[in-house]
Structures are given as C-alpha cells and as structure tokens.
C-alpha positions as CSV (number, residue, x, y, z in Angstrom):
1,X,18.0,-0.6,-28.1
2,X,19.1,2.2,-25.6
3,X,18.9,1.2,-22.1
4,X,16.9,2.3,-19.4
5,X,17.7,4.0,-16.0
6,X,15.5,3.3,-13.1
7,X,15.8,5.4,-9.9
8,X,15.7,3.2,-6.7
9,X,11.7,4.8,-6.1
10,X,10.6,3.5,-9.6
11,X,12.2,0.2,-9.2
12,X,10.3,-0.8,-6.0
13,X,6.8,1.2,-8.3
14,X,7.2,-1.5,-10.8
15,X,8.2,-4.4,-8.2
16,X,4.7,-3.7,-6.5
17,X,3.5,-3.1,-10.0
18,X,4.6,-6.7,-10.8
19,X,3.5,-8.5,-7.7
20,X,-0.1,-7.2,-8.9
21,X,0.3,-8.9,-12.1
22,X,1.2,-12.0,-10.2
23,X,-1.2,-12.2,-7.5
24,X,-3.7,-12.0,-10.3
25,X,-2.7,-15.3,-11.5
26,X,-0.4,-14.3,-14.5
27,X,3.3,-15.8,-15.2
28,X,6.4,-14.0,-14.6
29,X,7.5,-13.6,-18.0
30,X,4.1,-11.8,-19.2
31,X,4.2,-10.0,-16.1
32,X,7.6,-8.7,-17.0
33,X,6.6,-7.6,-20.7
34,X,3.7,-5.4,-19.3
35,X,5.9,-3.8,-17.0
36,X,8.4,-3.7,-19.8
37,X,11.5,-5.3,-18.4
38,X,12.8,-8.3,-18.6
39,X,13.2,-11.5,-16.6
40,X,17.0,-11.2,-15.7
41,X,16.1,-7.6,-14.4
42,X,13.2,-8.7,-12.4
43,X,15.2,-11.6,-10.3
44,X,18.3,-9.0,-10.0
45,X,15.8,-6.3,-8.8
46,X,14.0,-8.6,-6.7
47,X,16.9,-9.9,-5.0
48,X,18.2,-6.4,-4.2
49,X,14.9,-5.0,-3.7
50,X,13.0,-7.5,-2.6
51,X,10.4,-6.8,0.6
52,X,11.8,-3.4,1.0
53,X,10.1,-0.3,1.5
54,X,11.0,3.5,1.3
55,X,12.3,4.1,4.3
56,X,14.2,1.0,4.3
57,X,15.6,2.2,0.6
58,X,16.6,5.2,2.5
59,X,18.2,3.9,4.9
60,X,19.9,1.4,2.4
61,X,20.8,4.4,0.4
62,X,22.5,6.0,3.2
63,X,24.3,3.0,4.1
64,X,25.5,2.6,0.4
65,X,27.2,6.3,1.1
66,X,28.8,5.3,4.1
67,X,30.3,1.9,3.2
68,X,32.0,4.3,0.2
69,X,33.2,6.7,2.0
70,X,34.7,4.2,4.4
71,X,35.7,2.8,1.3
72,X,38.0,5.6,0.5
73,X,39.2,6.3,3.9
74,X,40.4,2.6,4.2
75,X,42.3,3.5,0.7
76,X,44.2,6.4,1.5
77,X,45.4,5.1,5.0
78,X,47.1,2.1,2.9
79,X,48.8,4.6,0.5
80,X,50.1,7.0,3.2
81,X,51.0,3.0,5.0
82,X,53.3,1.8,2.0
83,X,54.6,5.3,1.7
84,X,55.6,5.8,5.0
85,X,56.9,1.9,5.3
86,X,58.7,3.0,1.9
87,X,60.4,6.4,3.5
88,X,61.4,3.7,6.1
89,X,63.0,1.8,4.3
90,X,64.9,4.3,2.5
91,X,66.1,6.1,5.9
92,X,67.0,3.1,7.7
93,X,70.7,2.5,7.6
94,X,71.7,-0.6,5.9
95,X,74.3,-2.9,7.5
C-alpha cells in the first residue's frame, strides 16, 4: 500500500477532524479508521502537532528553516576549522 503525504495544513484538518470524533464519545482507534490513518500516526502527529494552530505552524515552519540553515552554517565553519588547523599543521616547522 503506497503511502500518503500530508502537508502540515491537512495534518492539523484531520487532528481537529479527530478531536470531533472523540468528543463525540468514540475510541481512538475507530476515530483513526474514519479519518483513515492509523494509531502510530495519530500519537506522532499529535505529539508534534498537538494544540497548535496556523499561525503557530507558520511560525514553526519558519523556525524549522532557520534551525537548517544554521544547520549548514555551523557545518561549513567546521570544515574550513579542520582545514585551516590542517594547513597549520603542515606549515608549521617541525623540531
């Protein structure tokens, strides 16, 4: 069975979709078949998800960008470290 993608916007639709189901008195795992996922994805989605609204997901998008390009800038200036400790090493005379 192919897998499905979710965009960040459906995910919280079906979250609110599901707290629906539940506030009407129905159990998780029947909830989770009419949304038509299943319980593992729920709790993961919940956990990441969970209480959040649009412009928080926004904002939590835009924070996900930054912490990766950080990500990479903290990467490079390691490389150009070891390669200039390296140069270093190989210009200083030995005695």
């Amino acid at each position: 069975m192919a897998r499905k993608r979710y965009s960040d916007e459906d995910i919280l639709k079906l979250l609110r979709e599901m707290e629906v189901h539940l506030s009407s008195g129905s159990d998780i795992s029947s909830a989770c078949r009419s949304v038509g996922i299943s319980d593992a994805t729920y709790y993961n989605w919940r956990k990441r998800y969970g209480g959040m609204g649009r412009s928080q997901l926004s904002e939590f998008k835009a924070l996900e960008k930054e912490n990766g390009r950080l990500k990479r800038i903290v990467a490079d200036l390691e490389l150009d470290k070891l390669i200039l400790k390296e140069s270093l090493d190989f210009l200083k005379p030995r005695a």
